[in-house]
C-alpha positions in Angstrom: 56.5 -15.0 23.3 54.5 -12.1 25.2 57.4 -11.9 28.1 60.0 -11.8 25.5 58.8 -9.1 23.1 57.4 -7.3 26.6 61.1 -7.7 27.9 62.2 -6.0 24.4 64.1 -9.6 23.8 64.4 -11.9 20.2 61.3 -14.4 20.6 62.4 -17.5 19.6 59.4 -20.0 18.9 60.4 -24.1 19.4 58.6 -26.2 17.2 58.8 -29.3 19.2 57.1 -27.4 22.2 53.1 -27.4 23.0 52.1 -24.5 20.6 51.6 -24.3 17.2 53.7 -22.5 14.5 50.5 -20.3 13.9 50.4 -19.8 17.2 53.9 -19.0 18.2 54.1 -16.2 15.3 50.6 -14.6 16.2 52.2 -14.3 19.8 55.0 -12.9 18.9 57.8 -15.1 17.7 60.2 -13.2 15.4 61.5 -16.8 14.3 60.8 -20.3 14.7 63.5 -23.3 15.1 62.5 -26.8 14.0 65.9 -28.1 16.7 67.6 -26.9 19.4 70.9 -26.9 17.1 69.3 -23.8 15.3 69.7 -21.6 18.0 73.4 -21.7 17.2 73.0 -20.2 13.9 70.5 -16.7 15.7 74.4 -16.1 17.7 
């Protein structure tokens, strides 16, 4: 999530990853999926 928002990018957070939802949004995510499908819809 840092190197996104540093890069000036959309941080997308994956709930199926390693982190945390709490921790994906505290680092930066400006959205979280639940499936890859749901990136489709951020297009």
């Amino acid at each position: 999530m840092k190197t996104a928002r540093a890069a000036g990018m959309y941080a997308v957070g994956a709930l199926w990853g390693f982190r945390t939802a709490e921790e994906l949004k505290s680092n930066g995510a400006e959205v979280l999926i639940e499936a890859p499908t749901e990136v489709l819809k951020l297009l």
